[in-house]
N, C-alpha and C positions, 0 to 999 in steps of 0.2 A: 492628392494621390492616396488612394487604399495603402493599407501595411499590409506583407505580406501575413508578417505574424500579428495579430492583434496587442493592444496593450494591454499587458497582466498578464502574458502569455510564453511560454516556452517554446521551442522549439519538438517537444515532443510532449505532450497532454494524454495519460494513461481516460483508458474508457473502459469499464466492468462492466460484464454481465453478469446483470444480481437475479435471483428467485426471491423476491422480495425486494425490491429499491425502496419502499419507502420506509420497510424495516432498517436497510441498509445503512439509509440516510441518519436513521435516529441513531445508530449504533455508534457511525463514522462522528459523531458531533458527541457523544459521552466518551465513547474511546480517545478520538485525537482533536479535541475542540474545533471541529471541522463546521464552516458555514456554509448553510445552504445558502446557495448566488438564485436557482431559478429550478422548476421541474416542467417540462409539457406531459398533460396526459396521455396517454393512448387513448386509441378509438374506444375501447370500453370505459373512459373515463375513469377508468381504474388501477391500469397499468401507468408505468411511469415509460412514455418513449424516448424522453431525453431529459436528464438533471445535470446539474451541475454542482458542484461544493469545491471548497476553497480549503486548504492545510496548508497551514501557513503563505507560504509565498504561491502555491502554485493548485493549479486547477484539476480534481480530477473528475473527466464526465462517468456517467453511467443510466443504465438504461434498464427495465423488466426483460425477461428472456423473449425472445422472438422466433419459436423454432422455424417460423414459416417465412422467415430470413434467414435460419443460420447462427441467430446469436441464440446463444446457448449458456449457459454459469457451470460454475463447476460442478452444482451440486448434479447436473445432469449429463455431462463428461466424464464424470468420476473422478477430477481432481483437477487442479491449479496447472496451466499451462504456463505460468509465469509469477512474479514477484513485484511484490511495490518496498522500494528501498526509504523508507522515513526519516529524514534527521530532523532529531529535535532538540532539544535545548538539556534534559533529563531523559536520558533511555528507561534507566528503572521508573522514575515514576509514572510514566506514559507505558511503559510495557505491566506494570501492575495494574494501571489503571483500564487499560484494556481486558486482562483477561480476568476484573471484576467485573466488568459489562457484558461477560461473554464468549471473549475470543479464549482459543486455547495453545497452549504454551506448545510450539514445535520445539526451540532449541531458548533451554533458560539465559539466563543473559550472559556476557561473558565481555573477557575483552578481547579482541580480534587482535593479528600479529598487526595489522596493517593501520593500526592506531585507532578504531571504533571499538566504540564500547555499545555491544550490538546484543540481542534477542528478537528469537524469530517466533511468529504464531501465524492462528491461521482463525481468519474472523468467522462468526456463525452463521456466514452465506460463503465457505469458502475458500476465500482468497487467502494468500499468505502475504504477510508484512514482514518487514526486518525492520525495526526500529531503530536505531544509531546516533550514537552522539559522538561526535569527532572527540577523543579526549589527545592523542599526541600527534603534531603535525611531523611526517617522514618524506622523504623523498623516495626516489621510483625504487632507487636502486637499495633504500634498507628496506622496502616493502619487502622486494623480490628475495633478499638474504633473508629477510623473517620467515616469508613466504615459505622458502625451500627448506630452513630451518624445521618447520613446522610440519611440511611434509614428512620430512624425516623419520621423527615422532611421533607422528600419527598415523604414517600408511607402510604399518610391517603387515 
């Protein structure tokens, strides 16, 4: 019997439109020791129509822009209509090590009320990352007292 989900696979598998995937590729494998799994070419044998790479446990696809489909990247939207949330084992040295390869720092690193120890940027096709390292395990309910704590103090 087929799986519905494949093995090695999540239930939700992020897909980017790059202006550049093969730049992309190289970038995502210096930035976050990302493996390429596969790429098919597009009809000009130049474009990338579908890749795939692996960070850590999980998959994410991506593709060259297609305006004559609809897929589009940011750089031709004008900006990030979403987030890819990263944990990894070291946030600072994985978020330094990216914005040596390039990417650039949106928010420097910090530690989050909600127990990550996070920093956000946005790679040089784009996209935004949050990097994260779980540093203190909380429950729902000191999240939420952090949470509103924080709001506090931050939105006069």
């Amino acid at each position: 019997m087929v799986k519905p989900i494949p093995d090695g696979y999540h239930s939700v598998t992020p897909t980017l439109t790059i202006r550049g995937a093969s730049d992309a590729i190289e970038f995502y494998k210096k930035a976050f020791d990302a493996k390429e799994v596969y790429r098919f070419p597009g009809p000009d044998s130049k474009s990338i129509m579908h890749a795939e790479i692996r960070i850590g446990d999980s998959a994410i696809m991506l593709c060259d822009e297609m305006p004559e489909m609809g897929c589009l990247s940011p750089k031709s939207t004008g900006g990030p209509s979403g987030a890819i949330y990263l944990y990894v084992d070291d946030a600072d040295s994985v978020f330094s090590k990216a914005v040596s390869v390039g990417a650039q720092s949106m928010l420097p690193l910090m530690d989050g009320f909600w127990g990550d120890r996070i920093g956000m940027l946005v790679d040089p096709f784009g996209h935004r990352w949050t990097v994260a390292t779980r540093k203190k395990e909380m429950s729902l309910e000191e999240i939420q007292k952090a949470g509103a704590e924080f709001m506090k103090g931050n939105l006069k």
